[in-house]
C-alpha positions as CSV (number, residue, x, y, z in Angstrom):
1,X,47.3,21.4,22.9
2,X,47.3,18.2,21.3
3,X,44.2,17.1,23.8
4,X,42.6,20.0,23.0
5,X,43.1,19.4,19.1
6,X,41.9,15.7,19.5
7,X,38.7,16.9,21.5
8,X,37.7,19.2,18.8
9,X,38.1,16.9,15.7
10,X,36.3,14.5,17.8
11,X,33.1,16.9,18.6
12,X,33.5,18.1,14.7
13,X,33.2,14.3,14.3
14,X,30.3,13.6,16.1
15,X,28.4,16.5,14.4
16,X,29.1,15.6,10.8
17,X,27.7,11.8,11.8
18,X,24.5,13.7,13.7
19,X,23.6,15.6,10.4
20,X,24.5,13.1,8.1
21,X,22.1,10.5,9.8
22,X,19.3,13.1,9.4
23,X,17.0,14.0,6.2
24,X,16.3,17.9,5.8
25,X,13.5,18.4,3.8
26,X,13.8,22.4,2.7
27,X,11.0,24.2,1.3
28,X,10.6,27.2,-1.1
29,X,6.7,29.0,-1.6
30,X,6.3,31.5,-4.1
31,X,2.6,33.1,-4.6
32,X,-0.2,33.7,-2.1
33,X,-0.9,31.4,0.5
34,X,-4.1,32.9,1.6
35,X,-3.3,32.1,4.9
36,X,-3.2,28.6,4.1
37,X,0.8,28.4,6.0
38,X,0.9,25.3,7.3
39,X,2.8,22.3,6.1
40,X,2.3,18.7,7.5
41,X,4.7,15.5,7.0
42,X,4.1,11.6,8.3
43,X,4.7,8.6,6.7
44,X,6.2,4.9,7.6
45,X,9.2,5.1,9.5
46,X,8.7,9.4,10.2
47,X,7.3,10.9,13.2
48,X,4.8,13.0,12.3
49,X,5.1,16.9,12.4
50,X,4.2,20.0,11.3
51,X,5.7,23.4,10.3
52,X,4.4,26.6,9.1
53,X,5.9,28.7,5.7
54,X,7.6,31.9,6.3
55,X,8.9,34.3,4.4
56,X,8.5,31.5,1.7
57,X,10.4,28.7,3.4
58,X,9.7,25.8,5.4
59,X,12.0,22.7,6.5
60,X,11.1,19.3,7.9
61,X,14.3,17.3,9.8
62,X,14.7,13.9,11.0
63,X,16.3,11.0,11.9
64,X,17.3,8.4,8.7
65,X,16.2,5.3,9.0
66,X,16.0,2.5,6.2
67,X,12.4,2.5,4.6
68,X,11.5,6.2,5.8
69,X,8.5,7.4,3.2
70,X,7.8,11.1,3.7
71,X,5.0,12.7,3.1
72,X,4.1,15.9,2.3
73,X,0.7,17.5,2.6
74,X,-0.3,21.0,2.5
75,X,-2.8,23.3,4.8
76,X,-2.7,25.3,1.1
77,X,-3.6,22.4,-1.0
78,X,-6.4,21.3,0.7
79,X,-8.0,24.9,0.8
80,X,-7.6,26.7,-2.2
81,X,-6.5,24.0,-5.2
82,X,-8.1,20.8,-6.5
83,X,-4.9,18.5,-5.7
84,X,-5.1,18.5,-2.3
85,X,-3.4,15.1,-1.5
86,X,-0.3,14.3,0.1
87,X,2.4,13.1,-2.3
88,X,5.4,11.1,-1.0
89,X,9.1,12.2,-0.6
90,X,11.3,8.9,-1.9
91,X,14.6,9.7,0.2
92,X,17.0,6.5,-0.6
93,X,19.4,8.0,2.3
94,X,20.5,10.8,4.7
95,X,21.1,14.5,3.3
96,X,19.3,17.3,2.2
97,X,16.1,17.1,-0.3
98,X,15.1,20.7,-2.2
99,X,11.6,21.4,-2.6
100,X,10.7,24.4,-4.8
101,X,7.2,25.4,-5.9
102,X,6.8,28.0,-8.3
103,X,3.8,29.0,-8.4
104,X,1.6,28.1,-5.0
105,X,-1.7,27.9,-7.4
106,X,-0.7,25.3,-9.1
107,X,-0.4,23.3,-5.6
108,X,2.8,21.7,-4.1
109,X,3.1,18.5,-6.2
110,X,3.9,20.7,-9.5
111,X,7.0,21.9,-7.8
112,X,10.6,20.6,-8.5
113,X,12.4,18.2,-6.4
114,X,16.6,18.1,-6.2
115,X,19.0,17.1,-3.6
116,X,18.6,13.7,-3.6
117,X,18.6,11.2,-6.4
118,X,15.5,8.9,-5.8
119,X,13.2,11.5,-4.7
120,X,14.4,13.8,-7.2
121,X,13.4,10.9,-9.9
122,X,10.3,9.5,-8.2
123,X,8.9,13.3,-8.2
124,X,9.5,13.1,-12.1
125,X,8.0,9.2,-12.2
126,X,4.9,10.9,-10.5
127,X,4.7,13.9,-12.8
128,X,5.1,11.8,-16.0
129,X,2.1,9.4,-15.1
130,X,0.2,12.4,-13.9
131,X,0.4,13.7,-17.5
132,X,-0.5,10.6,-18.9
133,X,-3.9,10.7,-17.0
134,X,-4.6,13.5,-17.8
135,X,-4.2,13.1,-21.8
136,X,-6.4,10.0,-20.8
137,X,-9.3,11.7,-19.6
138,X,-9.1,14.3,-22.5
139,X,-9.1,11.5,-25.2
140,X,-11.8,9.7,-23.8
141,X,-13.9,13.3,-23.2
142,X,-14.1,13.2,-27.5
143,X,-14.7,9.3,-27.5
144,X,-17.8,9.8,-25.1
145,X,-18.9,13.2,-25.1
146,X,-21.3,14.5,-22.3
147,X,-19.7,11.4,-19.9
148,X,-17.5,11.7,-17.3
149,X,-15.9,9.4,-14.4
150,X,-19.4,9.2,-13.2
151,X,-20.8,6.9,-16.0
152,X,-20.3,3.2,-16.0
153,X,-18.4,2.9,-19.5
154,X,-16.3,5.9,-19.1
155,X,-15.0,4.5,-15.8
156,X,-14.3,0.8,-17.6
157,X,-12.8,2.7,-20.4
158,X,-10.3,4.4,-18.5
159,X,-9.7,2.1,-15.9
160,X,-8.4,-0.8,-18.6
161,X,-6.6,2.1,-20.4
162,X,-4.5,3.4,-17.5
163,X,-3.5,0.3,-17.2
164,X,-2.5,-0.5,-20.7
165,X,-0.2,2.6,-20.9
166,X,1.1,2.5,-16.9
167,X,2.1,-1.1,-17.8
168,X,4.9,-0.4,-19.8
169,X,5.9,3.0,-18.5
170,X,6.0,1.7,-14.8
171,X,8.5,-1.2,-17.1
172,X,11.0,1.1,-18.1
173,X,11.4,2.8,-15.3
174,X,12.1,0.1,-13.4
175,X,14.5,-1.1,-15.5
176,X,16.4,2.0,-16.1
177,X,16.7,2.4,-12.1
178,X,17.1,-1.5,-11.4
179,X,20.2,-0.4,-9.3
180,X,18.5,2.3,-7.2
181,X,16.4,2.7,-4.3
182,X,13.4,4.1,-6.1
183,X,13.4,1.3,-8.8
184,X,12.4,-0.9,-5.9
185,X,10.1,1.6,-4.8
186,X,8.4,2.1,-7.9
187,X,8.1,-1.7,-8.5
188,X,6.5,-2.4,-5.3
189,X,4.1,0.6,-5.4
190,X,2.1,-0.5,-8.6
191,X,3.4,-4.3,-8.3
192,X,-0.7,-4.5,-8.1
193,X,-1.1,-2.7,-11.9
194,X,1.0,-5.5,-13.4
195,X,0.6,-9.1,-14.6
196,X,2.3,-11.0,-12.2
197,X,4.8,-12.5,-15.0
198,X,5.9,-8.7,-15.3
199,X,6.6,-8.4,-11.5
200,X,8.9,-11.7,-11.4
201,X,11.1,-10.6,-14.3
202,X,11.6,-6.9,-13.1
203,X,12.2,-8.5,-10.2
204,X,14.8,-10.5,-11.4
205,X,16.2,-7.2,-13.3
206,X,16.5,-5.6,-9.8
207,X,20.2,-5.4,-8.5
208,X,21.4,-7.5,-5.5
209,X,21.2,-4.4,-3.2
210,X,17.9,-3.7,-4.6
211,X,16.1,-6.7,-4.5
212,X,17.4,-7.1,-0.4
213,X,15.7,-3.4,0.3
214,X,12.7,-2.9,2.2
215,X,10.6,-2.6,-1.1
216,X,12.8,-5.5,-2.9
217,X,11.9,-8.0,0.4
218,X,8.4,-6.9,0.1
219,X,8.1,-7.6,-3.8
220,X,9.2,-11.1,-2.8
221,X,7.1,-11.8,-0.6
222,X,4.6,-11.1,-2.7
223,X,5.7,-13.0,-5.3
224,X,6.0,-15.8,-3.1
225,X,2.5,-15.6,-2.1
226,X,1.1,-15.6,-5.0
227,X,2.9,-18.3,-6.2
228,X,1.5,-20.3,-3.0
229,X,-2.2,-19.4,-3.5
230,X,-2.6,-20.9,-6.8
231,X,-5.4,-23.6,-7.1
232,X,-5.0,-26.6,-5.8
233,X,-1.8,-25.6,-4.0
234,X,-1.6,-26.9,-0.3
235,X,-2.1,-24.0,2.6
236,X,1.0,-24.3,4.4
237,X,0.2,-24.1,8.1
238,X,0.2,-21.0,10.2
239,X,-0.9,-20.0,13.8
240,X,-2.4,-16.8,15.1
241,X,-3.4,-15.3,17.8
242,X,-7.7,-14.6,18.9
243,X,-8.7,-11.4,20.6
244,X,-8.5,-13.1,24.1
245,X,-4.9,-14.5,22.9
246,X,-5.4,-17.9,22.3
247,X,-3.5,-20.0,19.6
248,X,-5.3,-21.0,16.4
249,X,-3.4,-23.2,14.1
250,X,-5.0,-23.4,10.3
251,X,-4.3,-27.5,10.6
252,X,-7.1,-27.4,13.3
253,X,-9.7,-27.2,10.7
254,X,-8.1,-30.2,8.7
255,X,-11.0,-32.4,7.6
256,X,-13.6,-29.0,6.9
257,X,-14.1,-27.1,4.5
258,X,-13.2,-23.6,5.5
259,X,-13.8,-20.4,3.5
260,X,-11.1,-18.1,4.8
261,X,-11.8,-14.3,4.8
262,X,-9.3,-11.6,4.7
263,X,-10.8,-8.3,6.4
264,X,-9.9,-5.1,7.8
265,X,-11.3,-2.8,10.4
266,X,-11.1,0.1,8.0
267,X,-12.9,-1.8,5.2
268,X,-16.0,-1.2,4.1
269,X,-17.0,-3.2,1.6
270,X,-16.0,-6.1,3.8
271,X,-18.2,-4.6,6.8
272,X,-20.9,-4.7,4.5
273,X,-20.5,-7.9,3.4
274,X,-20.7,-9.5,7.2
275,X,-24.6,-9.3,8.0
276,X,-25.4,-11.8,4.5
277,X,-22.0,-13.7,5.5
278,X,-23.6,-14.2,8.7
279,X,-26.4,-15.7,7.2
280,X,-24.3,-18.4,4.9
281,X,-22.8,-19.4,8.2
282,X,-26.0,-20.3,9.7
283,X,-26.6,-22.4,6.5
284,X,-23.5,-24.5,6.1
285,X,-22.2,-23.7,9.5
286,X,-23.5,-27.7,10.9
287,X,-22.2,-29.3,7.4
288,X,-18.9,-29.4,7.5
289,X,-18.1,-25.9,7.3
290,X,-16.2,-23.0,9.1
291,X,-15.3,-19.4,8.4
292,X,-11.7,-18.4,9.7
293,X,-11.5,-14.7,9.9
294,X,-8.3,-13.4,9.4
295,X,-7.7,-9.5,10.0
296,X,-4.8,-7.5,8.3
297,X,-5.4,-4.3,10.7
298,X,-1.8,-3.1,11.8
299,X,-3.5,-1.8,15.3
300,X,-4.7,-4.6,17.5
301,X,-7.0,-1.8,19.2
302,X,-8.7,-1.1,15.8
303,X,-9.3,-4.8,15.4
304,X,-10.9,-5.4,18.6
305,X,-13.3,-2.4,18.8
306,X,-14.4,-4.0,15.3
307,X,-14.7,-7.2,16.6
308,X,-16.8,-6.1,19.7
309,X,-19.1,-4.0,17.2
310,X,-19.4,-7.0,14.5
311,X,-20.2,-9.4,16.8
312,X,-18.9,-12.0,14.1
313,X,-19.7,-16.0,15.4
314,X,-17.1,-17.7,13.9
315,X,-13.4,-17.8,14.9
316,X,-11.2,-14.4,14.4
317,X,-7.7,-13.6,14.5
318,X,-4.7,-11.1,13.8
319,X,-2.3,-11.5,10.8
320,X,0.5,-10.3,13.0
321,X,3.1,-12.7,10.6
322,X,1.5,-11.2,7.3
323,X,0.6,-14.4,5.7
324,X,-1.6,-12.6,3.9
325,X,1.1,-11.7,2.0
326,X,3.6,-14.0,1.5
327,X,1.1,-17.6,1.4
328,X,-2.1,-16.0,0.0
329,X,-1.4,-13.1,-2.2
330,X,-3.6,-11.1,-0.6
331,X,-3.9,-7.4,-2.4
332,X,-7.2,-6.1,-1.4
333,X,-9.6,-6.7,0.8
334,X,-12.1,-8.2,1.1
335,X,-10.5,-11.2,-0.1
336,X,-11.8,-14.8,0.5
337,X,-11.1,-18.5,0.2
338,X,-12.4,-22.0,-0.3
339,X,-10.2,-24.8,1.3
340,X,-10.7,-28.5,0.9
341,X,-11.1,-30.6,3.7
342,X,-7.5,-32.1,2.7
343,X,-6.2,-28.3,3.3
344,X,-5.8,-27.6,-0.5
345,X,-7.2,-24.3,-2.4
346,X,-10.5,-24.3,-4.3
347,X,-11.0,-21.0,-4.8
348,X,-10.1,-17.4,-4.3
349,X,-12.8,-14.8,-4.8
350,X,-12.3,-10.9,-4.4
351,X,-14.9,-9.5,-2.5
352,X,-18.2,-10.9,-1.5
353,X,-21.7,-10.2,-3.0
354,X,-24.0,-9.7,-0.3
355,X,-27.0,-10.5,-2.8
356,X,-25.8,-14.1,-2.8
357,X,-24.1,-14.4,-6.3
358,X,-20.3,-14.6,-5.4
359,X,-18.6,-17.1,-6.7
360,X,-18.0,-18.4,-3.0
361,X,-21.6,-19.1,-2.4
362,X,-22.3,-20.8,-5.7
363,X,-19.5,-23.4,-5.0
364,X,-20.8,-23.8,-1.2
365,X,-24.7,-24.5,-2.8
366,X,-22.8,-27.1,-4.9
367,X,-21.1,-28.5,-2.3
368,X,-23.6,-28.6,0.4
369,X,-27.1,-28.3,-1.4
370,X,-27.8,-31.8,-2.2
């Protein structure tokens, strides 16, 4: 009997741990779907799936693992409302998040999130800043009247003013969950909004737990880069790999000068900048110069069908280490920069005007032209 007992407890065990180490995602519809049944979820660190609502309810499960970002996107969404986007699911650990929608019409992001802390307060984060766009847009409809997003000074307007206002309210709610996953979270996801001084001192405001997290590391490294890719700071070597798997090593080009570009298979502004690129090479190329291109593509197979289609003459390889990151700062592409013979920064320049008037081309005519 006493076997027996010892069996059971352990196989009652074993299933507590199982569902414990899982994330249930539960779903409640109300209203019409039209049809539109079908629910999808991926993200970093979650396999993707699908599901379809009935009789109102859906459920996603499975398996926690640190960093997991859910998404959730809607067949719904996408067909009968204007916010058809996906919207993230900030789980901080295993259990069981509540999802509740209303009223389907007005789409899946205006339902209410409970179950677990961070996502329950990230959904609220999300629907606060939502608000404050939209007052935005409203207040700038009576400044210019007749304009929209689609004129020039509208979109400067409300660009710089998004920011003003999302500055301190991305601030305070840092601060407030500087102990929780989804302060981290939060801090890392618009670290890009903020002056860089704001970042290091929420960083700093970040508990111990916090600032050793996924997002916490990642904030860091940031940091750290941009801290590094200051002008006149020394480019501390590195060494990637070419699409045929040879070694580069940046102290190879010691004694050129060698405008380093940041690129991406899935970039388009920084496909369109290569055919004029291609052309400043030719110039400078026999004066001292090289162009290292450096590609922050995650899928090796994305970056060489690019490479084959580009046909780019000048040396390429993959940030597999992301020192795009955490020595240059990088947070766009495309990004580019001018290093001194001696290996020191001259300049960083975001994007690159295939009409000739970037920044980087002006400072390679005063080098070169003579």
């Amino acid at each position: 009997m006493k076997r027996v007992l010892s069996v059971l407890l352990l196989a009652g065990l074993v299933t507590n741990l199982q569902a414990q180490s899982k994330v249930v995602i539960k779903g409640t519809v109300k209203g019409d779907l039209k049809g539109f049944n079908k629910v999808y979820l991926f993200g970093d660190n979650v396999n993707g799936d699908a599901t379809e609502i009935k009789n109102g309810t859906f459920s996603f499960s499975f398996p926690w693992k640190v960093g997991a970002s859910p998404f959730i996107y809607s067949e719904y969404d996408s067909a009968a409302t204007t916010g058809g986007y996906s919207f993230p699911i900030v789980v901080d650990g295993p259990g069981t998040v509540n999802l509740k929608i209303a009223d389907v019409t007005k789409g899946f992001i205006s339902g209410t999130i409970t179950g677990n802390k961070s996502a329950a307060a990230f959904h609220e984060f999300d629907k606060g800043q939502r608000t404050m766009q939209s007052d935005l847009l409203a207040e700038l409809g009576k400044r210019f009247p007749g304009k929209g997003k689609s004129d020039s000074v509208f979109r400067k307007a409300f660009s710089q003013e998004r920011i003003d206002r999302m500055i301190p309210y991305v601030s305070n709610f840092v601060e407030a969950h500087a102990a929780e996953y989804v302060g981290a979270f939060v801090l890392l996801r618009y670290k890009n909004m903020l002056p860089d001084e704001n970042v290091e001192k929420l960083f700093a405001k970040l508990s111990a737990a916090m600032q050793a997290s996924i997002p916490g590391k990642e904030v860091r490294d940031h940091l750290s880069g941009m801290k590094r890719s200051g002008l006149g700071n020394l480019v501390d070597d590195f060494t990637l790999s070419t699409p045929v798997g040879d070694s580069i090593s940046f102290s190879s080009f010691r004694g050129k000068y060698v405008m380093v570009d940041f690129w991406s298979s899935w970039c388009g502004p920084c496909k369109a900048s290569f055919p004029h690129m291609k052309e400043v090479y030719q110039k400078y190329q026999g004066k001292n110069f090289e162009i290292l291109g450096i590609s922050i593509d995650e899928e090796k197979a994305a970056w060489l069908k690019e490479i084959d289609k580009q046909r780019l003459p000048w040396p390429q390889v993959l940030d597999t280490k992301k020192i795009y990151v955490t020595s240059f700062g990088v947070t766009g592409v495309p990004t580019a920069f001018l290093i001194s013979p001696e290996g020191k920064i001259l300049l960083k320049e975001i994007g690159f005007d295939k009409h000739g008037n970037s920044l980087m081309e002006k400072k390679l005519k005063e080098l070169f032209d003579k």
